[in-house]
mmJSON file of the N, C-alpha and C atoms, coordinates in Angstrom:
{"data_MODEL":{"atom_site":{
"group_PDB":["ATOM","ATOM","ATOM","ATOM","ATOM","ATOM","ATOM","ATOM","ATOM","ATOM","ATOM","ATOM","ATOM","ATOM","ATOM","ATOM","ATOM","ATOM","ATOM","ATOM","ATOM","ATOM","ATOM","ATOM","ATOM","ATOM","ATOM","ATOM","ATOM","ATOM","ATOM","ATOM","ATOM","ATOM","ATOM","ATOM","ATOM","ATOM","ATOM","ATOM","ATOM","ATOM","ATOM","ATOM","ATOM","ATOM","ATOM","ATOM","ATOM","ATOM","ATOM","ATOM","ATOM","ATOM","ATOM","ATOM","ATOM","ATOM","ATOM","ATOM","ATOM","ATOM","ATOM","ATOM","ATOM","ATOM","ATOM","ATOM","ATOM","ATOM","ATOM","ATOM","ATOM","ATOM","ATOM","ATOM","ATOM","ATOM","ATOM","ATOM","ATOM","ATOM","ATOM","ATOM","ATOM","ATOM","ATOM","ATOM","ATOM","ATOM","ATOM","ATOM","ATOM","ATOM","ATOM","ATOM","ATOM","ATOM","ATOM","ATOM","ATOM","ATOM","ATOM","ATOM","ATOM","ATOM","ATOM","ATOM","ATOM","ATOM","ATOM","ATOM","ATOM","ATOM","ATOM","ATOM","ATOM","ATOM","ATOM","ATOM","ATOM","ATOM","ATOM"],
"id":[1,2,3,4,5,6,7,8,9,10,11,12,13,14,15,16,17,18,19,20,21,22,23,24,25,26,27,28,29,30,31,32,33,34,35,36,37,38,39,40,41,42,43,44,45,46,47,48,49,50,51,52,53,54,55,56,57,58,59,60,61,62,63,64,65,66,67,68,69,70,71,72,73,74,75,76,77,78,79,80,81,82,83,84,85,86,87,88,89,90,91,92,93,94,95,96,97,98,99,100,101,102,103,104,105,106,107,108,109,110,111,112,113,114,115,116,117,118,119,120,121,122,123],
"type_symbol":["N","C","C","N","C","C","N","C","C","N","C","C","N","C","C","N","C","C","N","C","C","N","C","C","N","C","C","N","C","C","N","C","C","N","C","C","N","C","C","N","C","C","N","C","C","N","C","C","N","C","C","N","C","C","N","C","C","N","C","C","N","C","C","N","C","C","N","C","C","N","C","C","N","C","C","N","C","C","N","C","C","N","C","C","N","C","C","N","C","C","N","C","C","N","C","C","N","C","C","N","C","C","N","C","C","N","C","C","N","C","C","N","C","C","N","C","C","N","C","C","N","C","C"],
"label_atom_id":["N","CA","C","N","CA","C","N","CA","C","N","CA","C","N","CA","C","N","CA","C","N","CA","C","N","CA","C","N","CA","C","N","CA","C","N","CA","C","N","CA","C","N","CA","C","N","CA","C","N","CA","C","N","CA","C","N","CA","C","N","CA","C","N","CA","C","N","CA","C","N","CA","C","N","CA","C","N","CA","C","N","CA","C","N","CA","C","N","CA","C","N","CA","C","N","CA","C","N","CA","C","N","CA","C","N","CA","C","N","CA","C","N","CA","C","N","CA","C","N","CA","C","N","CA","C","N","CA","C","N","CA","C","N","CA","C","N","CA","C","N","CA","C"],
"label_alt_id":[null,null,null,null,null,null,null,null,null,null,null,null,null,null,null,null,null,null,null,null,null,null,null,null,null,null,null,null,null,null,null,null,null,null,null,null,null,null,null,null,null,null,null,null,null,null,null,null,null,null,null,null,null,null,null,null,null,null,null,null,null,null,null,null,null,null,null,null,null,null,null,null,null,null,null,null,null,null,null,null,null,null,null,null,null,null,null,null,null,null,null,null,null,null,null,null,null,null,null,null,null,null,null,null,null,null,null,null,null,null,null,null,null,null,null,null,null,null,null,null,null,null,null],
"label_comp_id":["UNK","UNK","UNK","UNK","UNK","UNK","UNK","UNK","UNK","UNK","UNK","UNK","UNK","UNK","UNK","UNK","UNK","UNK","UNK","UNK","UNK","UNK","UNK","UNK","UNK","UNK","UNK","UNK","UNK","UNK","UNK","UNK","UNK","UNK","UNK","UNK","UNK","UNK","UNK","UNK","UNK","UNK","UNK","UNK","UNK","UNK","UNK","UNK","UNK","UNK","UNK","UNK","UNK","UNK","UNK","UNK","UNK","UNK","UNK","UNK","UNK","UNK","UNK","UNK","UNK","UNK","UNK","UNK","UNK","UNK","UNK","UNK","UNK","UNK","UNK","UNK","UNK","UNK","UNK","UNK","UNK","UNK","UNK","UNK","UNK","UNK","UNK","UNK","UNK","UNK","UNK","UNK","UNK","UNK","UNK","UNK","UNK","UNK","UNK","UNK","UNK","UNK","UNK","UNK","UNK","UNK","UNK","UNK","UNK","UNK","UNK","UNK","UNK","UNK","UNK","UNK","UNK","UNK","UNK","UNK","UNK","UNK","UNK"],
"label_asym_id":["A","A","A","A","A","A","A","A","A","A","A","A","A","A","A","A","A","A","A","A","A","A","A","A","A","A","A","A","A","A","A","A","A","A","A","A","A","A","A","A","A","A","A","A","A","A","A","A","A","A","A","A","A","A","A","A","A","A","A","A","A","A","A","A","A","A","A","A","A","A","A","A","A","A","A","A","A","A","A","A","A","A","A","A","A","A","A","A","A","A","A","A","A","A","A","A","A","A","A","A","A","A","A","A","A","A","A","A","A","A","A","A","A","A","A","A","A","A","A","A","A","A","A"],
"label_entity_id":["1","1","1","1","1","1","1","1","1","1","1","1","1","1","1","1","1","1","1","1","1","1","1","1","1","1","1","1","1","1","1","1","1","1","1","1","1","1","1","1","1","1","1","1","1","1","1","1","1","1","1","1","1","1","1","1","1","1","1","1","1","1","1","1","1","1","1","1","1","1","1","1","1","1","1","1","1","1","1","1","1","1","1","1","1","1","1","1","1","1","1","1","1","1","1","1","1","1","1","1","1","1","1","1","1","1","1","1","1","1","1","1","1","1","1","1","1","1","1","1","1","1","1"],
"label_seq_id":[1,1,1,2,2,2,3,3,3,4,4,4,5,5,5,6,6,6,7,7,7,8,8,8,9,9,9,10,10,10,11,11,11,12,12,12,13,13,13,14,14,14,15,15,15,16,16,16,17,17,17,18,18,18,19,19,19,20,20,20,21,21,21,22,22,22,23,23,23,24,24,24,25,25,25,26,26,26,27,27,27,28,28,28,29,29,29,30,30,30,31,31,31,32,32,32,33,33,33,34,34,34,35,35,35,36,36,36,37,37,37,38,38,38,39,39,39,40,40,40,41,41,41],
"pdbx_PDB_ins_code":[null,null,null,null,null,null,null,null,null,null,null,null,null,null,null,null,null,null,null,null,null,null,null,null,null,null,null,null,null,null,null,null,null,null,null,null,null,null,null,null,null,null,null,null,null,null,null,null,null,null,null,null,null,null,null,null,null,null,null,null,null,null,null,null,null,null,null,null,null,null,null,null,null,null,null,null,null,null,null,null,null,null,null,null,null,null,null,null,null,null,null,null,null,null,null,null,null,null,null,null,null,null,null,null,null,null,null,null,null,null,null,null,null,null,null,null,null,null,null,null,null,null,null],
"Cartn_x":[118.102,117.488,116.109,115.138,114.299,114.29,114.645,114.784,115.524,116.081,116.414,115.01,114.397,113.456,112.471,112.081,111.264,111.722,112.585,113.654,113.611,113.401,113.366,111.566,110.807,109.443,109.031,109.416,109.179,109.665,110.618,111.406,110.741,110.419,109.663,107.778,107.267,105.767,105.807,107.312,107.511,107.342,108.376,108.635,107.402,106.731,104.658,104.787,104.757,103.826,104.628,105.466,106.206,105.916,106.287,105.819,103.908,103.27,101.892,101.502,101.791,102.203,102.607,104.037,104.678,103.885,103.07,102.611,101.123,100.26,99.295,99.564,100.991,101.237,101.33,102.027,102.535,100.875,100.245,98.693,98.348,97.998,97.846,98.409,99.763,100.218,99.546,99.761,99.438,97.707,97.186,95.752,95.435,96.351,96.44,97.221,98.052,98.522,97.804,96.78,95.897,95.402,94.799,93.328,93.667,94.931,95.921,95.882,96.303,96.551,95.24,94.462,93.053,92.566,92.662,92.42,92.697,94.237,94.703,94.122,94.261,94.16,92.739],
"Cartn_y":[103.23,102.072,101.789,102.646,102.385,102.088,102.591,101.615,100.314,99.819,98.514,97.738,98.371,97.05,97.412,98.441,98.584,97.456,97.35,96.374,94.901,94.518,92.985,93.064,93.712,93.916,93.547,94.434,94.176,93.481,92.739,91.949,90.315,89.774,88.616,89.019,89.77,90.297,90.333,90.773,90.872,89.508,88.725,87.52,86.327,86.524,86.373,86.504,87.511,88.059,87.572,87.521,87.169,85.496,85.082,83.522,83.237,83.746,83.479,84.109,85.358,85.585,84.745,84.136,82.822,81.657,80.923,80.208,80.594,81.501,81.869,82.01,82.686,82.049,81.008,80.01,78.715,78.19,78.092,77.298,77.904,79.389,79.306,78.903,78.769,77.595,76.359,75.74,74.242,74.321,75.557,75.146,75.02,76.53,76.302,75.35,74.405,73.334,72.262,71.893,70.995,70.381,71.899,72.107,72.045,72.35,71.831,70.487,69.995,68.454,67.805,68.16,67.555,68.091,69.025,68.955,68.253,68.133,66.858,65.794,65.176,63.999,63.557],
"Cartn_z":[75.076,75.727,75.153,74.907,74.598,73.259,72.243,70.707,71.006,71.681,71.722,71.993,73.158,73.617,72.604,71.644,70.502,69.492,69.374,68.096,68.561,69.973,70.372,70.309,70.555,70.439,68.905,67.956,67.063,66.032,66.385,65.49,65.649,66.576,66.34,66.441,66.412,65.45,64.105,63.657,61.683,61.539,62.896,61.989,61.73,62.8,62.813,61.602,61.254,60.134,59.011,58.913,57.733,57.18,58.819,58.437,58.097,58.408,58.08,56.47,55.974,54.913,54.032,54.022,53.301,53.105,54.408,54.85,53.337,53.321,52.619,51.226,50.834,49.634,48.681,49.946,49.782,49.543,50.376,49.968,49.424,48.526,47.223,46.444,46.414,45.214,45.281,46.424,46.231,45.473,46.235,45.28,43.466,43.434,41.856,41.354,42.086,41.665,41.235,42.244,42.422,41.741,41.433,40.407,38.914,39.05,37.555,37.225,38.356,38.524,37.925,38.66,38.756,37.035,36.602,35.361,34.118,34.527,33.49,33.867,34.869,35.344,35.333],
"occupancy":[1.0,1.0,1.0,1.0,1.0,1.0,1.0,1.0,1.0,1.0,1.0,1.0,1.0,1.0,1.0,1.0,1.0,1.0,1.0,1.0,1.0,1.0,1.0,1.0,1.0,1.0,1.0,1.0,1.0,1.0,1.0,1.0,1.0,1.0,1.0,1.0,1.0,1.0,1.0,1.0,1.0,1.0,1.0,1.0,1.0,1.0,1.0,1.0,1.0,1.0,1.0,1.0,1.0,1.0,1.0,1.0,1.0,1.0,1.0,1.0,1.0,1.0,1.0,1.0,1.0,1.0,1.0,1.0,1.0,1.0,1.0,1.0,1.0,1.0,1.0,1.0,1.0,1.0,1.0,1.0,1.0,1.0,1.0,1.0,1.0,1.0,1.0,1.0,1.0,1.0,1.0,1.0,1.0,1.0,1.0,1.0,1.0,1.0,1.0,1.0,1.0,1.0,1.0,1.0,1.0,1.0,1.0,1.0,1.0,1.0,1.0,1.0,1.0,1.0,1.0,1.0,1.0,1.0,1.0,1.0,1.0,1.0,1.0],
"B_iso_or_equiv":[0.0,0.0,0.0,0.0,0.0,0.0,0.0,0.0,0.0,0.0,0.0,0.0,0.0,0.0,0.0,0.0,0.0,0.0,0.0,0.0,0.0,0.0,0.0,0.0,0.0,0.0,0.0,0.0,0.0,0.0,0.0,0.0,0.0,0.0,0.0,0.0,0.0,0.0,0.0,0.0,0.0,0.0,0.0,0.0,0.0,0.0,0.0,0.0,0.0,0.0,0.0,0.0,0.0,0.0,0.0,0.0,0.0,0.0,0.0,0.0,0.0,0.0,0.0,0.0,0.0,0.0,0.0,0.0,0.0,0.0,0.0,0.0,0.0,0.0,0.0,0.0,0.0,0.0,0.0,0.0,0.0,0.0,0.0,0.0,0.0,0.0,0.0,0.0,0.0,0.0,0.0,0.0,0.0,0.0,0.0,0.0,0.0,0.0,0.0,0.0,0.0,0.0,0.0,0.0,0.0,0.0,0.0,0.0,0.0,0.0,0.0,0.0,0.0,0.0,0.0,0.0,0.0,0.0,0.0,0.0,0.0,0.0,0.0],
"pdbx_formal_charge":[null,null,null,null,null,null,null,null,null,null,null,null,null,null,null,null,null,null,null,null,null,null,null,null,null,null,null,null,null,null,null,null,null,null,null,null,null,null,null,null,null,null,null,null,null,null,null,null,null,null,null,null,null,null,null,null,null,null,null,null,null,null,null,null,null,null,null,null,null,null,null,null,null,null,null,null,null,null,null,null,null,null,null,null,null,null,null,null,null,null,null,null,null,null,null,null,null,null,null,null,null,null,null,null,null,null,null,null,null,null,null,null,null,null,null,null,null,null,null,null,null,null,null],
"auth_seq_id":[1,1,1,2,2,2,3,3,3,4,4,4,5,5,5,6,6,6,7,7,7,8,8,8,9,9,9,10,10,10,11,11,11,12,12,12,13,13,13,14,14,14,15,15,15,16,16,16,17,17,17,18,18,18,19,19,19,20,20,20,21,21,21,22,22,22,23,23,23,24,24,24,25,25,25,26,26,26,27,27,27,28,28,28,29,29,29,30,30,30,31,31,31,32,32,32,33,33,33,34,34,34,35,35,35,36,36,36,37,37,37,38,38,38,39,39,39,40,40,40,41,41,41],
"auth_comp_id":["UNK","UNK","UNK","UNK","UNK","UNK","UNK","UNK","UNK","UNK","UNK","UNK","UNK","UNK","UNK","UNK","UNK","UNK","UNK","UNK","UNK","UNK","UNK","UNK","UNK","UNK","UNK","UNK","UNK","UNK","UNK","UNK","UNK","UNK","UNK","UNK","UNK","UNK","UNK","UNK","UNK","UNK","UNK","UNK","UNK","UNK","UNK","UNK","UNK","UNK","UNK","UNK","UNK","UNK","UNK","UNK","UNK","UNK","UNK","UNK","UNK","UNK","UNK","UNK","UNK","UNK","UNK","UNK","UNK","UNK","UNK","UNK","UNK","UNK","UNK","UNK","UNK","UNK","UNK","UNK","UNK","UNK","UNK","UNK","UNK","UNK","UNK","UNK","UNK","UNK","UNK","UNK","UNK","UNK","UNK","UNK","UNK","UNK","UNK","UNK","UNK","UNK","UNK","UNK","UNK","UNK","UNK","UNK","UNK","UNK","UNK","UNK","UNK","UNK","UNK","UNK","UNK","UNK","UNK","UNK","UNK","UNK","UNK"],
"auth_asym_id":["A","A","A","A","A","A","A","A","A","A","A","A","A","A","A","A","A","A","A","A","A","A","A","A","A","A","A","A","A","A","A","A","A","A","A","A","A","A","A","A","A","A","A","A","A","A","A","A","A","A","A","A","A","A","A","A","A","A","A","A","A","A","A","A","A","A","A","A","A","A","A","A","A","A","A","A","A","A","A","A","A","A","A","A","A","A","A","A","A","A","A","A","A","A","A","A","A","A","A","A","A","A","A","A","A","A","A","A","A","A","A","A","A","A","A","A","A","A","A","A","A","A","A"],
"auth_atom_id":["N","CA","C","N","CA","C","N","CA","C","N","CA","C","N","CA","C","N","CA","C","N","CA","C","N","CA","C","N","CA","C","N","CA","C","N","CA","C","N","CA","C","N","CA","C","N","CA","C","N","CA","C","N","CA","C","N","CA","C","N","CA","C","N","CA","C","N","CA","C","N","CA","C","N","CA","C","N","CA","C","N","CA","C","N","CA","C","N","CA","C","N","CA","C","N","CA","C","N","CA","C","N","CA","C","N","CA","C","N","CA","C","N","CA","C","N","CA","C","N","CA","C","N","CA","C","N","CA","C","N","CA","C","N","CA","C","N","CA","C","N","CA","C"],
"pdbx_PDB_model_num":[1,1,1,1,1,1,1,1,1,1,1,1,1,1,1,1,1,1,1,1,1,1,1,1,1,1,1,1,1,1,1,1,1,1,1,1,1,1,1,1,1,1,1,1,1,1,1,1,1,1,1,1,1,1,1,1,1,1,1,1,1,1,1,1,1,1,1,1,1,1,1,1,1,1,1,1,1,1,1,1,1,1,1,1,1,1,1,1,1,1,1,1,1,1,1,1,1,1,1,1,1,1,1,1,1,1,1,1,1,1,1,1,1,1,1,1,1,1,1,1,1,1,1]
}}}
């Protein structure tokens, strides 16, 4: 019983974290995109 409610506990905190993670990648791309952009352009 108790590893279950450990496993519903911690299974949407990963997914927090996972999505804010992604989320911080993703806008470092777009920055070095940008600034690419903006260089040619």
């Amino acid at each position: 019983m108790k590893t279950n409610k450990t496993k519903k506990i911690l299974i949407p905190e990963a997914k927090e974290v996972l999505k804010k993670s992604n989320l911080e990648v993703l806008t470092n791309e777009n920055d070095f995109l940008v600034k690419n952009l903006k260089k040619a352009g």
